[in-house]
C-alpha positions, 0 to 999 in steps of 0.5 A: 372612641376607643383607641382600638375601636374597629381595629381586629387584634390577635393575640395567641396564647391568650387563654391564662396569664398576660395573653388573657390580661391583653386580650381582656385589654384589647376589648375593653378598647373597642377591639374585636378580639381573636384569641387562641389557646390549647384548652378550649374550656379556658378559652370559653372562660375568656370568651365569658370574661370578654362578654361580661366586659361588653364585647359582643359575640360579634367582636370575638373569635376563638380558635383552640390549637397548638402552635407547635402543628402547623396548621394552626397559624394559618387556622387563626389567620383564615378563621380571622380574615373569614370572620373580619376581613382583616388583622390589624395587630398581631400579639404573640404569647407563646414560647416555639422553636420558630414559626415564620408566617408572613401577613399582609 
């Protein structure tokens, strides 16, 4: 068993740089992976890049936004608990002024 195997991990900013690496990371571990972004046409590279590293369509939830609306934090949350139920790990890769959200 994986060491994130059953566990569902955000990870915002993930669709370049290190955000993308960990969430590639994230699902090769077993994860089922949220990823955020921008620009959805990266974002559907990752999704790729998820898949050609066995994650299944069923473990991946991609959702496009900038974080400076405030709407989109509570997007990817809504959209995670819709799709999984839950959030185990949140990873945040992005630089703003502040955003306080609370999860239980």
């Amino acid at each position: 068993m994986s060491e994130f195997e059953g566990e569902v991990v955000i990870v915002t900013g993930s669709s370049a740089g290190i955000g993308k690496d960990a969430a590639l990371e994230f699902g090769k571990q077993g994860a089922s992976v949220v990823i955020h972004g921008q620009n959805k046409e990266r974002l559907n590279e990752v999704v790729a890049e998820l898949k050609i590293n066995g994650v299944d369509d069923s473990r991946i939830l991609a959702v496009v936004g900038s974080m400076e609306d405030d709407t989109t934090p509570k997007k990817i949350i809504s959209e995670t608990i819709n799709k999984f139920g839950k959030i185990d790990v949140l990873v945040i890769f992005i630089l703003f002024k502040h955003i306080i959200y609370c999860v239980n």
